[in-house]
DRENZA-504339 format. One record per residue: residue in three letters; residue number from 1; x, y, z of N, C-alpha, C in turn. Coordinates in pm, 1 decimal. Atoms other than C-alpha are relative to their C-alpha. Last residue first. Layout:
<pts>
    aa     i        n_x        n_y        n_z       ca_x       ca_y       ca_z        c_x        c_y        c_z
   Ala   NUM          X          Y          Z          X          Y          Z          X          Y          Z
...
</pts>
This chain:
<pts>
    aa     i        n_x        n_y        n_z       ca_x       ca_y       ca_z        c_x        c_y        c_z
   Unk   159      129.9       61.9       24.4     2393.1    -4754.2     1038.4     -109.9       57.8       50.7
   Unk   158       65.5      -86.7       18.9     2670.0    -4502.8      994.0     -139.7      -56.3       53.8
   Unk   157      101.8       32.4        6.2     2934.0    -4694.0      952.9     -151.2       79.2      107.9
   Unk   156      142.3      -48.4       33.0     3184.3    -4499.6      852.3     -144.9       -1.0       48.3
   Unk   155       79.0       49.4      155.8     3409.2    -4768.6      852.5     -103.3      116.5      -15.3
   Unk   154      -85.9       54.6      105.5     3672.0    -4592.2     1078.5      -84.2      -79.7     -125.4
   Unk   153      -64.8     -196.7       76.1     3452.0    -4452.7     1271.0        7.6      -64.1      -81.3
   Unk   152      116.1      -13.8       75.6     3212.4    -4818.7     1355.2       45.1      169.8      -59.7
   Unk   151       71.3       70.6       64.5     3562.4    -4963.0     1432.9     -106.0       28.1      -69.2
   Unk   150      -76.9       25.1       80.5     3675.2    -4721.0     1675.2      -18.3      -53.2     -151.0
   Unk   149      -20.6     -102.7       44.5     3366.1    -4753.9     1845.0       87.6      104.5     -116.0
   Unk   148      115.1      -19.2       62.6     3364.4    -5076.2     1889.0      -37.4       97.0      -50.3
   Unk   147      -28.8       66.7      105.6     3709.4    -5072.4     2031.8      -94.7        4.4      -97.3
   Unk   146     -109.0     -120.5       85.8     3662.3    -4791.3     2251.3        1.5      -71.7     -146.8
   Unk   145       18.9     -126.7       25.5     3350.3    -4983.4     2390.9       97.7       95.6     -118.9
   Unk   144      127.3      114.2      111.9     3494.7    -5349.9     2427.6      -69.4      152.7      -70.0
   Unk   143      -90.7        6.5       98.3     3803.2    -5129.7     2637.1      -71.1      -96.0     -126.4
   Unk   142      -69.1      -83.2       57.8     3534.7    -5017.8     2843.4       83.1       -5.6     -129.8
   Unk   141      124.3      -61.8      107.7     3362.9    -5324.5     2868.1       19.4      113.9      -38.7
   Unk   140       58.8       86.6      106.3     3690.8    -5480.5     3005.0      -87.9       69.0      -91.0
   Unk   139     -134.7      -21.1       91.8     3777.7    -5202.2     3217.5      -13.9      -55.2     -106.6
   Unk   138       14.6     -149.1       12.3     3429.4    -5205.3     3432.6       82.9       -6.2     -140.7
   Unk   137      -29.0       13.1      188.7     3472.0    -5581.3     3439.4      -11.8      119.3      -53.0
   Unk   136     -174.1       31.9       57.7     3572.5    -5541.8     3827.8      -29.3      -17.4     -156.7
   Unk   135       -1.5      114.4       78.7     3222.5    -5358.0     3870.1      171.1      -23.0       -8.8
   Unk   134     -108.0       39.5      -60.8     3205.4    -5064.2     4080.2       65.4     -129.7      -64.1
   Unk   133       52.0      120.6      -74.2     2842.3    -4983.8     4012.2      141.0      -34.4      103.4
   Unk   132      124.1      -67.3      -95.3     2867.8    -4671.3     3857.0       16.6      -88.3      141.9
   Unk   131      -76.5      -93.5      -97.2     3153.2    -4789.5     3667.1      -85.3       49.7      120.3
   Unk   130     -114.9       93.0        9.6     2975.6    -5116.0     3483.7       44.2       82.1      154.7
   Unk   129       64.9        7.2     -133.6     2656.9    -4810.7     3456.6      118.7     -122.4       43.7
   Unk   128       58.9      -94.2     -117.9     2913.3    -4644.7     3256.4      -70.6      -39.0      130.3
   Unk   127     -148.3      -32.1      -97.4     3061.6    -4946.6     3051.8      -14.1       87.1      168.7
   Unk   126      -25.8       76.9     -125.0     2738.8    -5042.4     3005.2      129.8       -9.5       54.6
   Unk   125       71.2      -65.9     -121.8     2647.7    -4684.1     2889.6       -7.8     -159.7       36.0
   Unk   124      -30.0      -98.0      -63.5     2927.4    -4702.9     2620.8      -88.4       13.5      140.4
   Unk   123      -84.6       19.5      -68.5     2836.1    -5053.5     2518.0       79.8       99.8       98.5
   Unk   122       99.3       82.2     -105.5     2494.6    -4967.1     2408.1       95.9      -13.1       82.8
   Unk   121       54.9     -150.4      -91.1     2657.8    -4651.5     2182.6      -73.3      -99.2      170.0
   Unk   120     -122.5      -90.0      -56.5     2902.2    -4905.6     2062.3     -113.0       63.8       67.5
   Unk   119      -77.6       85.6      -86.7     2593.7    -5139.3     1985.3       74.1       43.7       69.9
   Unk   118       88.8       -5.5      -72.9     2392.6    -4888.1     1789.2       59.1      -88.3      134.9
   Unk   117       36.0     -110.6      -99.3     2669.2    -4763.5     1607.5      -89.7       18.3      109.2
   Unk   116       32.8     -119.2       66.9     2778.6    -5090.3     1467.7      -31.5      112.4      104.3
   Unk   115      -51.4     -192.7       -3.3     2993.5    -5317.0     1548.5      -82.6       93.1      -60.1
   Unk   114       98.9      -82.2      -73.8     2826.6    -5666.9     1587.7       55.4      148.0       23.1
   Unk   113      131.1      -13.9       43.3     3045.0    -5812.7     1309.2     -138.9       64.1       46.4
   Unk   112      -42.5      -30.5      153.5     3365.9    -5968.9     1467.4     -113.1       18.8      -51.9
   Unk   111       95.6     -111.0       19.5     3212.3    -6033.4     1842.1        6.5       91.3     -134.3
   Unk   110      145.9       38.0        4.0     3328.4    -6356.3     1899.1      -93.8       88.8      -26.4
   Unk   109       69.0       67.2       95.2     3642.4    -6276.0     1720.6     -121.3       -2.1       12.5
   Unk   108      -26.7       99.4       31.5     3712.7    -6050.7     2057.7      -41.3      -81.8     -115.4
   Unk   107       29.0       -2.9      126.3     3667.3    -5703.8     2062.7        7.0     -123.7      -99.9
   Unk   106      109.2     -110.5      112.3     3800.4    -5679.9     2364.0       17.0       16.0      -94.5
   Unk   105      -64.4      -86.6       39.9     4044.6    -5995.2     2429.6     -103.1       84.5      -33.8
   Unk   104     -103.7      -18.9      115.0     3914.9    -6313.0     2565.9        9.4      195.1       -2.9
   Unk   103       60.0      -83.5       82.7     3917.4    -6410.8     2911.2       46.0       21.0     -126.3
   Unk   102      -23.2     -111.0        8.0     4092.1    -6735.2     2960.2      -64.5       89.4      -73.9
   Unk   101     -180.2      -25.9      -32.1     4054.9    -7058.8     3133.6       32.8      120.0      -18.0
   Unk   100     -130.2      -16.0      131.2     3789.6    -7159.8     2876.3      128.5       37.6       78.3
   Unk    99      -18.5      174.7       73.1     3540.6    -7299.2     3140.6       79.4       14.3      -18.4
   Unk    98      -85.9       86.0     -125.3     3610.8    -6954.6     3339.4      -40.0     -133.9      -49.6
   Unk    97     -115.0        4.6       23.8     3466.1    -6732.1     3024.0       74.9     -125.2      101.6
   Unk    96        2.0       65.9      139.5     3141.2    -6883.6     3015.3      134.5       -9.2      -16.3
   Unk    95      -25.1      127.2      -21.7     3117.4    -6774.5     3360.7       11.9      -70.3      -96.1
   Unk    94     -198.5       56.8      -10.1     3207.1    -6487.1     3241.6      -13.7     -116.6      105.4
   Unk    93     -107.8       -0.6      172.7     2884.1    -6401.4     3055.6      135.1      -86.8      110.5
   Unk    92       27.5      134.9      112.6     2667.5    -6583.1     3352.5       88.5       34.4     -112.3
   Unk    91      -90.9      138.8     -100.5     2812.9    -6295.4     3603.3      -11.4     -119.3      -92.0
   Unk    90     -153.2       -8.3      -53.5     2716.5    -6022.1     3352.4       75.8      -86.2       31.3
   Unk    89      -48.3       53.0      162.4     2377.5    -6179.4     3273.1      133.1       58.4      -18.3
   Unk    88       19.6      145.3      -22.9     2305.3    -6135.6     3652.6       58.5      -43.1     -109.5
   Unk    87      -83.3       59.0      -58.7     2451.5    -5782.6     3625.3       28.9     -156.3       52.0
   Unk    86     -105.7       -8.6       25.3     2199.8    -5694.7     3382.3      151.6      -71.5       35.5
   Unk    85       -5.1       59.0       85.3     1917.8    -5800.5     3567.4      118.8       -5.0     -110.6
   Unk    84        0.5      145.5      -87.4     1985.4    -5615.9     3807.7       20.8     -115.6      -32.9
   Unk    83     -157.7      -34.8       -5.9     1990.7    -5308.1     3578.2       59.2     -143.6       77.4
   Unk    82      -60.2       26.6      159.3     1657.5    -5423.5     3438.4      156.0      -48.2       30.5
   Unk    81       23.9      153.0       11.8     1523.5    -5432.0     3847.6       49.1      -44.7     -151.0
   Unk    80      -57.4       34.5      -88.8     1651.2    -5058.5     3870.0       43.6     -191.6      -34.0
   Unk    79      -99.6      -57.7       70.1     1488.0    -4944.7     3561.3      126.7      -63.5       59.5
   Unk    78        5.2      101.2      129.6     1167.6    -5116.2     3673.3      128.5      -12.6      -57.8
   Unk    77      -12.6      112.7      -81.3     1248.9    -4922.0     4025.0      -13.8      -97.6     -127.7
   Unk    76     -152.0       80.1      -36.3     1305.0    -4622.7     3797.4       -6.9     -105.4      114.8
   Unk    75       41.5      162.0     -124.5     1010.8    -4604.2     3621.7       95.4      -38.7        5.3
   Unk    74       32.1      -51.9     -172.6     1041.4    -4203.3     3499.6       -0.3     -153.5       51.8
   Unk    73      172.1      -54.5      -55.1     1016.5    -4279.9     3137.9      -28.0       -8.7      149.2
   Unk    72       43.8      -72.5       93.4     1411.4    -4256.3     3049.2     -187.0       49.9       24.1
   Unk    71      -59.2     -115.6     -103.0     1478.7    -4478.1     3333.7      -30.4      113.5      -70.5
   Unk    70      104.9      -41.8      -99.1     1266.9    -4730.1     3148.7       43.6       66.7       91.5
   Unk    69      109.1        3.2       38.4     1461.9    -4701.5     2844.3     -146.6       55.3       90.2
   Unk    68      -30.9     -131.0       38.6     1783.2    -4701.1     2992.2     -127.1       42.1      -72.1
   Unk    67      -50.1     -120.1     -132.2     1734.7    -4991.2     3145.7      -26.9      113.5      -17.9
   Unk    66      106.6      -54.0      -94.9     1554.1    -5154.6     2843.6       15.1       53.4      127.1
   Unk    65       89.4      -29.6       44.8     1839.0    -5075.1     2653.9     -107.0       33.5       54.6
   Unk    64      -53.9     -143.1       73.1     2109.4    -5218.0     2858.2     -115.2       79.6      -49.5
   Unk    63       36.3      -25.3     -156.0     1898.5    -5522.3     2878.2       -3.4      149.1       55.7
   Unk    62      187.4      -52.9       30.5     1907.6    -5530.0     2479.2      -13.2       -0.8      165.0
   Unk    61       28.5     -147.2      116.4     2302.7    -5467.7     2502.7     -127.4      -20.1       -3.8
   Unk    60      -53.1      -38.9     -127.1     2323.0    -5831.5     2798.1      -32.2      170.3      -82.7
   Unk    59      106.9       31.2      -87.5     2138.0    -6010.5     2514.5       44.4      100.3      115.9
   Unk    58      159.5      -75.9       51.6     2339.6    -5864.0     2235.5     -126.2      -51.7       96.6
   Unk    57        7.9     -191.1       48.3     2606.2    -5956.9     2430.9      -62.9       22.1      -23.3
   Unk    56      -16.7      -26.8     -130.9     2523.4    -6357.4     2519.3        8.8      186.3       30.3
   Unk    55      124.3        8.1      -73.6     2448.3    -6391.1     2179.4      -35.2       46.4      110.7
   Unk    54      100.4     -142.3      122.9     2764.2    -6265.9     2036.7     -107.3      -42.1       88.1
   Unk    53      -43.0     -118.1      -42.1     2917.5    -6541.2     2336.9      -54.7      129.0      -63.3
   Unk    52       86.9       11.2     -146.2     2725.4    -6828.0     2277.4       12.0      146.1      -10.0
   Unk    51       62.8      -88.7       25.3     2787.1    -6790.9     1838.0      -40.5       49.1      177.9
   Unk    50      -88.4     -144.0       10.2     3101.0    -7011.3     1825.4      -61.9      115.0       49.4
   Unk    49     -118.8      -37.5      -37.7     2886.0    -7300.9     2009.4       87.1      117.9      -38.3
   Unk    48     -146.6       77.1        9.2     2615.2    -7283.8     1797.0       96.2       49.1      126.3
   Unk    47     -103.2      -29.1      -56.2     2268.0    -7127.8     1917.3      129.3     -151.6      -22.0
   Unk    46      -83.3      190.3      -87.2     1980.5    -7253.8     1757.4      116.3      105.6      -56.0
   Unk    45     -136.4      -11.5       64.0     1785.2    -6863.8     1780.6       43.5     -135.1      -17.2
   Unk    44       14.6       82.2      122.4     1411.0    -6922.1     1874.8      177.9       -4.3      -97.5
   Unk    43       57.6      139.8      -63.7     1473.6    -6765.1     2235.5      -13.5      -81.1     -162.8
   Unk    42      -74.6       35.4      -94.2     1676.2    -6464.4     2104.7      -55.3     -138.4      -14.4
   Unk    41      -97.7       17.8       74.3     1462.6    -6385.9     1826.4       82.4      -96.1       11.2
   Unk    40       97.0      108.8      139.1     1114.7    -6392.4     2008.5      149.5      -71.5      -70.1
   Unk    39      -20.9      128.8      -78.0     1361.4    -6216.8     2288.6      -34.0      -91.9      -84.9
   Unk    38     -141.6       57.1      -23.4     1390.0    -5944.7     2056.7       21.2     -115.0       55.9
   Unk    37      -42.6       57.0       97.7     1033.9    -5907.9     1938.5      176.2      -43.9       11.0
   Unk    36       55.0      162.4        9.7      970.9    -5873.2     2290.7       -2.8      -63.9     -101.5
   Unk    35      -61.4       90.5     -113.4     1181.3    -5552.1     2300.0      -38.2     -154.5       -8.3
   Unk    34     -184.8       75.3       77.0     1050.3    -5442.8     1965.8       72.9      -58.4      101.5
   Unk    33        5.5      112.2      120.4      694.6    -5510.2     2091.2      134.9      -19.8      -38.3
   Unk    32       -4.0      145.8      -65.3      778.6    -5299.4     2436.8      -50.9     -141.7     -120.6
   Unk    31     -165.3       17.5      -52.4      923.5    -5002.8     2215.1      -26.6     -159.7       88.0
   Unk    30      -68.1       70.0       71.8      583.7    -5046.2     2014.9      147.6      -43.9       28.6
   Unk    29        9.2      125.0       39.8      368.2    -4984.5     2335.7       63.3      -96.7      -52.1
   Unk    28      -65.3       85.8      -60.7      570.0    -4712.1     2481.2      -66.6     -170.1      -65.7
   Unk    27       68.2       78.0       -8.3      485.1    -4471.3     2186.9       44.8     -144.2       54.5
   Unk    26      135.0      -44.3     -173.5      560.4    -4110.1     2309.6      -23.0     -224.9      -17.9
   Unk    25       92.3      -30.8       -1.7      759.0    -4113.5     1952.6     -121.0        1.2       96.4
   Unk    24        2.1     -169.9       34.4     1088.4    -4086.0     2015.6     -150.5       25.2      -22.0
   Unk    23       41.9      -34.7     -152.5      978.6    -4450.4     2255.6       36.1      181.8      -30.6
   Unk    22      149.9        1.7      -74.5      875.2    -4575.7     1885.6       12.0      120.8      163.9
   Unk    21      113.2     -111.9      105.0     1167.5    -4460.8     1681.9     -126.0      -25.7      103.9
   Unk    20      -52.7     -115.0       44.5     1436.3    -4592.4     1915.2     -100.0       65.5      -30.5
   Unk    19      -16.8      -90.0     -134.5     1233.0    -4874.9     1991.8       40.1      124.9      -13.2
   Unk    18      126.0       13.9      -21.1     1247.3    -4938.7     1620.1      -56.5       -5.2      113.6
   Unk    17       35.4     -174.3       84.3     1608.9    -4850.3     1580.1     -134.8      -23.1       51.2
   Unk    16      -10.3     -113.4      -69.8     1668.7    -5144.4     1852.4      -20.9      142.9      -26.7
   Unk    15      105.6       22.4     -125.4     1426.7    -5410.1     1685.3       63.5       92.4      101.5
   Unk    14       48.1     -109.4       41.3     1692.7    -5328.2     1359.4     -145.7       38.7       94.1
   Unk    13      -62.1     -159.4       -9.0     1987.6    -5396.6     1578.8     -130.3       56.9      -73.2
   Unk    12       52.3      -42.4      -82.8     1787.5    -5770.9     1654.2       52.4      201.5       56.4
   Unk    11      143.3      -24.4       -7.0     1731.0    -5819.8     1313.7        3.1        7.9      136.3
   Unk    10       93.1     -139.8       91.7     2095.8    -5746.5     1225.5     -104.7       11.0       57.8
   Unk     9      -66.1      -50.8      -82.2     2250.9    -5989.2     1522.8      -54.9      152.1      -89.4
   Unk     8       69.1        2.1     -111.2     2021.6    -6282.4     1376.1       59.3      193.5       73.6
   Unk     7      152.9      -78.7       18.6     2151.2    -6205.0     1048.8      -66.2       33.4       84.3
   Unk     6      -16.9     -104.5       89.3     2509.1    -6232.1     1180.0     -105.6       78.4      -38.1
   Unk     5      -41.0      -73.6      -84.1     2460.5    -6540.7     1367.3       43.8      148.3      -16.6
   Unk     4      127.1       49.5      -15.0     2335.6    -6749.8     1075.7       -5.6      101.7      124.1
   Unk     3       89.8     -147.6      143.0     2614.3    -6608.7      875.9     -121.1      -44.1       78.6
   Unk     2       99.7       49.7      100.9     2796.8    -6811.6     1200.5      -39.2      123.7      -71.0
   Unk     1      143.2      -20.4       -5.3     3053.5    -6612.7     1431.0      -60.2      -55.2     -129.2
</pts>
């Protein structure tokens, strides 16, 4: 993963505290700024080759988000259509993988650096809705979960 890919992967964890704080606070407006400040991110990113895949996560973890977000304020057909959305950017992650021949490994290099607590906790409820669903990558994002988790003990990190 790029240092260029790194910062990017901060400023879009600190556009998830800031939802966080906005939708604790009644205030759906700013949760839909930090959302759209995410894409702002996203879409203006120049994406390297090492970096598809981090990208591709923290895009599929801010979906995540707004799922859970707008299931959280009663609009579950919005919540629905997120989740949908989800699973589209699911099928596009591993089609990334089937160029390469072979999945990689939870917790893979490509993701060396996006561990923190806000991520693990994102990955835990796409493991969940993963299971909900029936998903054959169920296991996968599971075992992307433990790992991440693991990882943000063991340092502490606290973020």
């Amino acid at each position: 993963m790029t240092t260029a890919m790194r910062a990017c992967a901060e400023e879009i964890r600190q556009c998830w505290i800031r939802c966080d704080s906005a939708l604790a606070a009644g205030d759906a407006g700013g949760a839909n700024d930090a959302f759209g400040r995410v894409f702002e991110i996203v879409d203006g990113f120049p994406v390297e080759d090492e970096d598809v895949r981090a990208l591709a996560l923290l895009c599929i973890l801010t979906w995540v988000k707004v799922a859970l977000a707008l299931e959280a304020a009663g609009q579950n057909d919005p919540a629905l259509e997120a989740q949908a959305h989800i699973f589209e950017l699911l099928d596009a992650y591993w089609l990334l993988e089937e160029e390469e021949k072979a999945p990689p490994a939870p917790g893979a290099k490509e993701f060396e650096g996006l561990e923190t607590a806000e991520s693990a906790e994102l990955l835990g409820r796409l493991y969940l809705l993963c299971s909900r669903y029936g998903r054959k990558d169920t296991l996968y994002w599971g075992r992307c979960f433990m790992e991440f988790d693991r990882k943000t003990q063991a340092s502490g990190a606290a973020y």
